[in-house]
C-alpha positions in Angstrom: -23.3 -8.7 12.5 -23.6 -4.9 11.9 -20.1 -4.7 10.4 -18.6 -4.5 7.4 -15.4 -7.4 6.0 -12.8 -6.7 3.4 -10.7 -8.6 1.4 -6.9 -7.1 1.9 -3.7 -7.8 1.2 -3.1 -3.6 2.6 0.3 -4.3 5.1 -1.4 -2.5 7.9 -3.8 -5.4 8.2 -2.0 -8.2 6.4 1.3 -7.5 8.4 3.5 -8.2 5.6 4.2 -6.6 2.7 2.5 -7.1 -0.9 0.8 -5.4 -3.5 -2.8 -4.0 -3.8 -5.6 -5.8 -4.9 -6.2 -5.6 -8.7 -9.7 -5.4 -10.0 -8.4 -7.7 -12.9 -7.6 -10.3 -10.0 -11.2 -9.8 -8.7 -13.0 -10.2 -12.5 -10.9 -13.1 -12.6 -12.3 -15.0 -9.4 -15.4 -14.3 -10.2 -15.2 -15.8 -14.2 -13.3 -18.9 -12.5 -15.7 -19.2 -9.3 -18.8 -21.2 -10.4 -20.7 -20.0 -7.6 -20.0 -16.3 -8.2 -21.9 -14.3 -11.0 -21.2 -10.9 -11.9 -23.9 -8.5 -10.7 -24.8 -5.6 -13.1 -24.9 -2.3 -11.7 -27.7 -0.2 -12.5 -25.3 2.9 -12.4 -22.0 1.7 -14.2 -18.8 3.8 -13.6 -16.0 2.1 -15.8 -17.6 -1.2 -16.2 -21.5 -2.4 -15.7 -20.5 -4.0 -12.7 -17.7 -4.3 -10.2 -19.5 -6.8 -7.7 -20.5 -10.2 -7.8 -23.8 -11.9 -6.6 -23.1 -15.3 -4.2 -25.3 -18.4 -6.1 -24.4 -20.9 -3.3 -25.6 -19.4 -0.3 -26.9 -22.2 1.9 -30.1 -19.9 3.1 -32.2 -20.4 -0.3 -34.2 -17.6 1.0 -31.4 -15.0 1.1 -31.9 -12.2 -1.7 -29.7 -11.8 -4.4 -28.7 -8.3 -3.0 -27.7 -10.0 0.4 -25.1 -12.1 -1.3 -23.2 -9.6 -2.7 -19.4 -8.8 -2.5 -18.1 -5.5 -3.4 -15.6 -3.9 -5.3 -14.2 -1.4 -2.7 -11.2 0.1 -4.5 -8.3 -2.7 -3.5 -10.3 -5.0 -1.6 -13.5 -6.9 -1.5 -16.3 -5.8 0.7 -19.0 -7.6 2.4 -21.9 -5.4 3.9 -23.4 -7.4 7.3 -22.1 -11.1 6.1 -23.2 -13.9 8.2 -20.8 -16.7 9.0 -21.6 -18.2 5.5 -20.5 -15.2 3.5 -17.6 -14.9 5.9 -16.4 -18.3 5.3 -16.5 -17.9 1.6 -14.7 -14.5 1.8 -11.7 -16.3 3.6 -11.8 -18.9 1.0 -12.1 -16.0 -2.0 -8.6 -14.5 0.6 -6.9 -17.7 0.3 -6.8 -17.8 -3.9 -5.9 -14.1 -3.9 -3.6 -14.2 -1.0 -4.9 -12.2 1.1 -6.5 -11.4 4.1 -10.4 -11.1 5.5 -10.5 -8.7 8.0 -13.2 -6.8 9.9 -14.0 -2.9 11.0 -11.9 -3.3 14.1 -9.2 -5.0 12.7 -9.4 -8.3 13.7 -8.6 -11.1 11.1 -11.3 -14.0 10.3 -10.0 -17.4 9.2 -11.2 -20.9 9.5 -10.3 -23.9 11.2 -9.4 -27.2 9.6 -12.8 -27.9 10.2 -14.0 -25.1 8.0 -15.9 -23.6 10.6 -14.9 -19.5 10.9 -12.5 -18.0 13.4 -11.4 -14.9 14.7 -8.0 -13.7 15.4 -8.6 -10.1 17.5 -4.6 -9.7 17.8 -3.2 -6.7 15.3 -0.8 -8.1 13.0 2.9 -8.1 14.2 4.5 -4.9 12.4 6.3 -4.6 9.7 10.4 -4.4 10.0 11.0 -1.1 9.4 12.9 -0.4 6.2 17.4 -0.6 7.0 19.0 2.6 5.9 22.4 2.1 4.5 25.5 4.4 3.7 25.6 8.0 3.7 21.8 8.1 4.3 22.5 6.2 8.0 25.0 9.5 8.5 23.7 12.6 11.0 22.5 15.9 9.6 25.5 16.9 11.2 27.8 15.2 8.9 26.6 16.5 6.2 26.6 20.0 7.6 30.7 19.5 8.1 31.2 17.7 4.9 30.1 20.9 2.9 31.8 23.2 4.9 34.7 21.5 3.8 35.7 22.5 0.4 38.4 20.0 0.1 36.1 17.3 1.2 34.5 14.8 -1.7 31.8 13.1 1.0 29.5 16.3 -0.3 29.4 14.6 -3.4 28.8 11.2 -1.6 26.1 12.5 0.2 24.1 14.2 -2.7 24.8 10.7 -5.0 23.0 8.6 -2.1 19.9 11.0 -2.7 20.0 10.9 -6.6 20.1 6.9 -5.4 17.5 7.4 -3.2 15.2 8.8 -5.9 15.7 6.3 -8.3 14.6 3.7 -5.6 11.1 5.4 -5.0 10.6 6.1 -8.7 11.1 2.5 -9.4 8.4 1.5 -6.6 6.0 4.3 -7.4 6.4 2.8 -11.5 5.5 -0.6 -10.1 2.1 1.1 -8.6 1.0 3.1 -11.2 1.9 6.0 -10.0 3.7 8.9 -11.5 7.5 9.5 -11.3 9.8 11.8 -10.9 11.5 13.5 -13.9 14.7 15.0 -12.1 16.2 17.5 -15.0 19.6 18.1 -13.3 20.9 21.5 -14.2 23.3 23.2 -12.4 20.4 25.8 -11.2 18.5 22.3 -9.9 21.3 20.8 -8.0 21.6 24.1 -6.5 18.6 24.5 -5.0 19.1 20.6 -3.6 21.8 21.9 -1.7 20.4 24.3 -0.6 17.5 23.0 1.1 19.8 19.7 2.3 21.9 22.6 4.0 18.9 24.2 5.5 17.2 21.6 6.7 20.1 19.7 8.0 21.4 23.0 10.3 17.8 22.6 11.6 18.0 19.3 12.6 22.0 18.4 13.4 20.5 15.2 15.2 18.3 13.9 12.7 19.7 11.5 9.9 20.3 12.6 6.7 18.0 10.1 4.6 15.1 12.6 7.1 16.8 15.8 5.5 16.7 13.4 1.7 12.7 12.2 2.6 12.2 15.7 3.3 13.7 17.2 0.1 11.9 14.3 -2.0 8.4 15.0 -0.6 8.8 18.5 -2.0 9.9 17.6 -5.5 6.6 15.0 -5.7 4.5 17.5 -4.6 5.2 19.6 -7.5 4.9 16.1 -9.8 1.3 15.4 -11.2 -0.9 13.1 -9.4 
């Protein structure tokens, strides 16, 4: 088949959440997998290799360089498998839980037989993620809230955001990514309100965790990769 399978637990495929593929977890199928070998690279990046050669192929004639699976960056690549190499990709899937799909999307499996099957259907998607408190509130209400001095739901709002933050520093921690520092001097909260003002008398109809989403994507941008 002139197509390409991955290894992925990515949600877009999977259609459920979980976390990338590790190349640890990959290193460590291979040195539990007796019928997997590493295959040395003859142009190493990080590590001599990042792919492993297939020993059990059934076709003895196969060559070692037809038996390879990839490291593609968070998932495991097979370049043209036949229904052998598929079925062991599924079976590699299974220990990492994940899934095997292919260039159009469509998910291989096998029956209780072992024999390999295709599932063309896209995943069911994702729920979408439940917004809660003052974040579920209009752009409008946050335009009237400020407006009134004597009001405290201001504060309310701009607490849900400093919430907010904390929530997507913790996830981006949990990937490896960088955070944001927040240093929150008068000058800083400021310019917060400012652009939550701005933004909000733009859009009276959109929510205010949009107007918050909006205000956070600026602060990352200015955060190093």
């Amino acid at each position: 088949m002139g197509y390409n399978l991955e290894i992925t637990r990515n949600p877009i495929w999977s259609g459920r959440p979980g976390t990338p593929l590790l190349l640890e977890e990959w290193f460590d199928v291979i040195q539990k997998d007796d019928e997997l070998q590493f295959a040395v690279s003859s142009e190493p990046r990080k590590y001599p290799t990042q792919d492993a050669e297939w020993l059990n192929h059934p076709t003895a004639s196969k060559k070692p360089e037809d038996t390879l699976f990839y490291w593609a960056g968070n998932a495991i690549s097979c370049k043209y498998p036949d229904e052998q190499q598929m079925a062991k990709m599924v079976q590699i899937s299974r220990r990492l839980k994940a899934v095997v799909v292919g260039d159009n999307g469509e998910r291989y499996d096998l029956d209780p037989n072992g024999k390999v099957v295709v599932d063309e259907k896209a995943p069911a998607d994702l729920p979408r993620p439940m917004v809660y408190g003052a974040g579920a509130r209009s752009c409008a209400d946050f335009t009237q809230a400020i407006t009134d001095a004597a009001s405290p739901v201001s504060v309310i709002f701009y607490n849900w955001y400093l919430g907010f933050v904390t929530a997507i520093n913790a996830a981006r921690h949990q990937d490896g990514k960088s955070v944001m520092t927040l240093n929150l001097t008068p000058e800083v909260v400021r310019e917060d309100q400012a652009f939550l003002i701005q933004y909000c008398r733009e859009h009276p109809e959109r929510s205010f965790h949009q107007a918050a989403l909006t205000l956070l994507q600026m602060r990352l941008a200015r955060c190093p990769p």
